[in-house]
N, C-alpha and C positions, 0 to 999 in steps of 0.2 A: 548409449551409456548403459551400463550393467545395472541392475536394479540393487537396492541397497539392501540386502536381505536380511541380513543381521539384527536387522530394527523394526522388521515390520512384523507383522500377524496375519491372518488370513484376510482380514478386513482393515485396510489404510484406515487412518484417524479423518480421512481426505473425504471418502466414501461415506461417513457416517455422517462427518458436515452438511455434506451435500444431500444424503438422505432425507437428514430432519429439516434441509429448507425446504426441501422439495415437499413434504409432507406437509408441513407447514403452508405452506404456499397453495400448494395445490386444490384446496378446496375455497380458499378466497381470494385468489389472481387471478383476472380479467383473463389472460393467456399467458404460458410460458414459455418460453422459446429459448432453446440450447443449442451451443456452437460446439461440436466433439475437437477436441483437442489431437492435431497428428502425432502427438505422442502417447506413451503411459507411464504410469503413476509409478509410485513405490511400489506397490506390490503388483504391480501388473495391470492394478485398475484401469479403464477410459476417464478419460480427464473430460471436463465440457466447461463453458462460460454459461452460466445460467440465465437469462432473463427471467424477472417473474414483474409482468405487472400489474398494476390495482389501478380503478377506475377506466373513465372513457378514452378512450384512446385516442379521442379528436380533444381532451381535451385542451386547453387552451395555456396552462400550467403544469410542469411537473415538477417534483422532487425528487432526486436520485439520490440515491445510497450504494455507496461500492462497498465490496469487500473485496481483500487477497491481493491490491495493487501489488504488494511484496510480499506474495506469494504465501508463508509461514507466519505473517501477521493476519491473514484471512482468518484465522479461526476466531478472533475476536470479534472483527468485523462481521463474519457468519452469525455467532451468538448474537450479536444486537438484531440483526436482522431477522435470523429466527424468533427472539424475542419481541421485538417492535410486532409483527403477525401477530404473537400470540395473545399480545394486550388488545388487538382489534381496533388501534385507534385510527388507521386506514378507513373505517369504516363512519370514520367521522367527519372526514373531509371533504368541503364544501364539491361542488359537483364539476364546476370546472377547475379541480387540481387533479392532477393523476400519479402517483406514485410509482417509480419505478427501482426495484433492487436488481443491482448487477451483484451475482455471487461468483467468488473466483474466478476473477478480472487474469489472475494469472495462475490458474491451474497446476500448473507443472510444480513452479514454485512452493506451493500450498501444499499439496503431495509428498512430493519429494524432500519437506521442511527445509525450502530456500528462499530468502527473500530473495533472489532473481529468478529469471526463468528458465529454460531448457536451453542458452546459448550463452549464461554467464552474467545476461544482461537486467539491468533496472530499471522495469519497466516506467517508474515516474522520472527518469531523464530520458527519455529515448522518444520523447515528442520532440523532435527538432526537424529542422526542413536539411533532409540529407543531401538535397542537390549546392547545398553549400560548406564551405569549407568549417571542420569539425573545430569546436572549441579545444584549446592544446589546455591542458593542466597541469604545472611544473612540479605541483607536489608530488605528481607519482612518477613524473619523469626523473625526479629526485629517491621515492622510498616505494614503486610498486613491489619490487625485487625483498622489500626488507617488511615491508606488510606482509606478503605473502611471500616466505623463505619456500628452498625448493621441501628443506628438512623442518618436521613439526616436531620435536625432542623438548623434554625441559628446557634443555639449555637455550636450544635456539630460540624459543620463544619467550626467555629473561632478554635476551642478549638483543634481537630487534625491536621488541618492543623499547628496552632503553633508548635504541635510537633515534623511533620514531619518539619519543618524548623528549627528548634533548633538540631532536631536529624543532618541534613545533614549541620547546621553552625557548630557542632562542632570537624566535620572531612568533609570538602566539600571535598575530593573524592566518599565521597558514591553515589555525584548526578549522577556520571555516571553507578552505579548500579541501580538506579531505574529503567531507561529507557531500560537497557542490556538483558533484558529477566525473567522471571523466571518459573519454571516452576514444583510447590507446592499448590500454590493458585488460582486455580479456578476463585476464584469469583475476583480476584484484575489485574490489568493493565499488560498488556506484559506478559501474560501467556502461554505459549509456547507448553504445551499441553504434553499428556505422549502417544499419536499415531500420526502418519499419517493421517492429516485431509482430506476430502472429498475434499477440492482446490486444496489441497498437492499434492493427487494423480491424480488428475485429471492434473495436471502443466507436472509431470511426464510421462503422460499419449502425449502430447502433443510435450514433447523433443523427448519421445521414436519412436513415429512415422513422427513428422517432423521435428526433428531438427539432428536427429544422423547422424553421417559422413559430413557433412558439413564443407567446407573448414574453413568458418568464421561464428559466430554468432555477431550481436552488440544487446544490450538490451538496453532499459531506460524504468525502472519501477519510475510511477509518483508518489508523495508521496504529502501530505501535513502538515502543523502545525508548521513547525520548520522555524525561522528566520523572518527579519522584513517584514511586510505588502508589496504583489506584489512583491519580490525579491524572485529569487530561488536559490538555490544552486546544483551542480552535485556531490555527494558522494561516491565514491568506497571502497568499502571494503577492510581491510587489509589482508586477502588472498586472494594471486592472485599472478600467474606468473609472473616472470620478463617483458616476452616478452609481456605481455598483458597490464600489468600495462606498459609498456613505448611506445605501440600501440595510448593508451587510452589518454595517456599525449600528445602524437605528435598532437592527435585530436583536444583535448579540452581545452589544456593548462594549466594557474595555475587557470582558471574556474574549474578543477575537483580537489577537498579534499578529502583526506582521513576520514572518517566516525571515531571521536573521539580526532581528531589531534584536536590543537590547533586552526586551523583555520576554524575546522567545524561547523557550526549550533548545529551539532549533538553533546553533552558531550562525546557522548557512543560510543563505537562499538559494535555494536548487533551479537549475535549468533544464529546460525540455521536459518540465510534466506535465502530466492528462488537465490537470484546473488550466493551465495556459491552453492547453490546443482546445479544450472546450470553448471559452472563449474567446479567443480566435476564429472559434468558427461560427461561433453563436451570434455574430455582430449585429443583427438585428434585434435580438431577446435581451431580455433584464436580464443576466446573468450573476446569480449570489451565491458565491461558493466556498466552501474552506474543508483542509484536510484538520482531520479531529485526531490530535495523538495523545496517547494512555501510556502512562509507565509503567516500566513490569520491575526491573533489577538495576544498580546500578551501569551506569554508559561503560567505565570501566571493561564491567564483564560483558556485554553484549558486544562491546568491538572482540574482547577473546574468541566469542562463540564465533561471529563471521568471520574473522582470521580461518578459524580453525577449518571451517566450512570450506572458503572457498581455497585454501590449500588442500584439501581432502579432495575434492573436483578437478584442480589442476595437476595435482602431486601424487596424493595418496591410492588408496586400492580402497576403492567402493565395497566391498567385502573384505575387509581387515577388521579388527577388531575394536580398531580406534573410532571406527562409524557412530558404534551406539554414545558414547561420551561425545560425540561432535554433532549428532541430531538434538540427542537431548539438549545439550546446553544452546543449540539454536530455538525449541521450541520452549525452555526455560527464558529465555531472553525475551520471548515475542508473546509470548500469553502464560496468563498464571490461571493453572487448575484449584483455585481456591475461594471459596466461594465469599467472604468480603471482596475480592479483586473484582469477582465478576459482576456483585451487585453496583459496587460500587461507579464501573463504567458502565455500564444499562444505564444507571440511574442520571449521567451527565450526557449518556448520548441521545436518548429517550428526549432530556428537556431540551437538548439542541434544536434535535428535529420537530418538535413541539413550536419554539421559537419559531424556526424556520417557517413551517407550514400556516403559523399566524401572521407572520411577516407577508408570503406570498398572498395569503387571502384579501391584503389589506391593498395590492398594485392594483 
């Protein structure tokens, strides 16, 4: 694909993310170790998936921190993670806990300001076992074509958008289909892919050599877009052990929802993501984990800005002039450069992970 040129500068926003982890990092991570990405970035950058760990590496606990599952929501997830470093509270932790930060879980994405990746797809539904037959989802067999028209014009996007709201006013269970996955259409939102993507396996890549056998794992993968401005939410998925799911609770309390419950951000509970196949794979570890989401803008506008994206991708001309209004309002939707927003999530993912790591000390 053509690089988006129109929006970038000499130096991607991508490259500097990754910069200040890496600096960060670099002088108090046990080792680091990066995966180069077969693509490049916006401006022509090398993309990589970072590892950076802290502590022993035999030890016997770790706690993971992602950033960038969706790609253009990384740079939130980055800021916490370059910040969490810079407070040095790693450096507190008990000797058998290890820390581990994945940065730009999906590079391309992140880059490029996409929540999917370099094939369209999302990367937290596309943990599914492909040698089986793919979940069908009739909401888009019904409005793929009218979420994402072939023509992005005023009109056309008063005109589908009414439909898609009339369609989901007149059975509103289908809104929590829209956001569940799917994975038929390519070119339209939450497309969940029919392979193991290059993150995917590289995620797998990363259990299988530092996480297997381990007494306990904890995760919090960062998310952004869902709920009001500067508040975040902790969401665990509906499968999950007994013992894990009541690990999770002693932690975090009625701070963590279930992902689709009544009381979540989230309408849906999504299929085929990375917290599932972690656990899945982790069957012998404590396993306590939740994706952590922060609101930026009204849901309204951030379904616009992804319309707008992934017709620009499938429709439009990556070099037209509508680019720069269609990145911006994607990275308006996914992080706020304002510095109440920013304190504001440090300040609740900081005591997450704080939580967490007193949780873990205590198995």
């Amino acid at each position: 694909m053509q690089q988006d040129n129109n929006f970038v500068s000499s130096n991607s926003k991508y490259s500097r993310a990754r910069h200040n982890f890496l600096a960060a990092a670099s002088e108090q991570a046990t080792f680091i170790r990066s995966w180069q990405h077969p693509l490049r970035g916006i401006a022509g950058e090398k993309l990589y998936l970072d590892l950076a760990w802290f502590g022993d590496l035999t030890a016997e606990k770790v706690l993971v921190l992602i950033s960038g599952t969706h790609g253009v929501e990384g740079y939130c997830g980055s800021g916490i993670q370059v910040g969490s470093i810079k407070t040095g509270w790693h450096n507190s932790v008990d000797s058998d806990i290890a820390i581990a930060m994945i940065h730009g879980l999906n590079p391309y994405g992140m880059s490029h300001l996409r929540r999917v990746n370099e094939d369209g797809v999302d990367l937290n539904r596309n943990f599914l076992d492909f040698q089986q037959p793919l979940p069908r989802n009739s909401f888009y067999d019904d409005l793929a074509d009218v979420i994402v028209p072939q023509e992005w014009t005023e009109e056309t996007q008063v005109q589908t958008l009414e439909q898609i709201t009339e369609y989901i006013y007149n059975e509103p269970s289908r809104i929590a289909a829209l956001a569940k996955g799917q994975y038929h259409y390519w070119y339209a939102p939450f497309y969940g892919g029919e392979v193991a993507t290059w993150s995917n396996r590289i995620f797998y890549q990363i259990i299988n050599q530092y996480l297997l056998n381990k007494k306990a794992v904890g995760l919090l993968d960062y998310h952004t877009g869902l709920g009001q401005y500067a508040t975040g939410q902790l969401m665990a998925v509906e499968h999950n052990s007994t013992e894990n799911k009541q690990l999770a609770s002693e932690i975090w309390g009625d701070k963590l929802v279930i992902s689709g419950s009544a009381k979540s951000v989230a309408a849906y509970s999504p299929q085929g993501t990375l917290i599932e196949a972690l656990q899945h794979k982790l069957t012998q570890s404590i396993c306590i984990t939740a994706a952590y989401e922060f609101g930026t803008i009204p849901e309204t506008e951030i379904f616009h800005a992804l319309r707008g994206d992934h017709w620009l991708h499938a429709y439009g001309n990556v070099n037209s002039e509508q680019v720069q209004t269609i990145k911006q309002n994607m990275l308006d939707a996914f992080y706020c450069d304002r510095p109440d927003w920013q304190k504001s999530i440090c300040e609740l993912a900081f005591t997450a992970q704080k939580e967490l790591l007193v949780g873990m000390g205590s198995l």
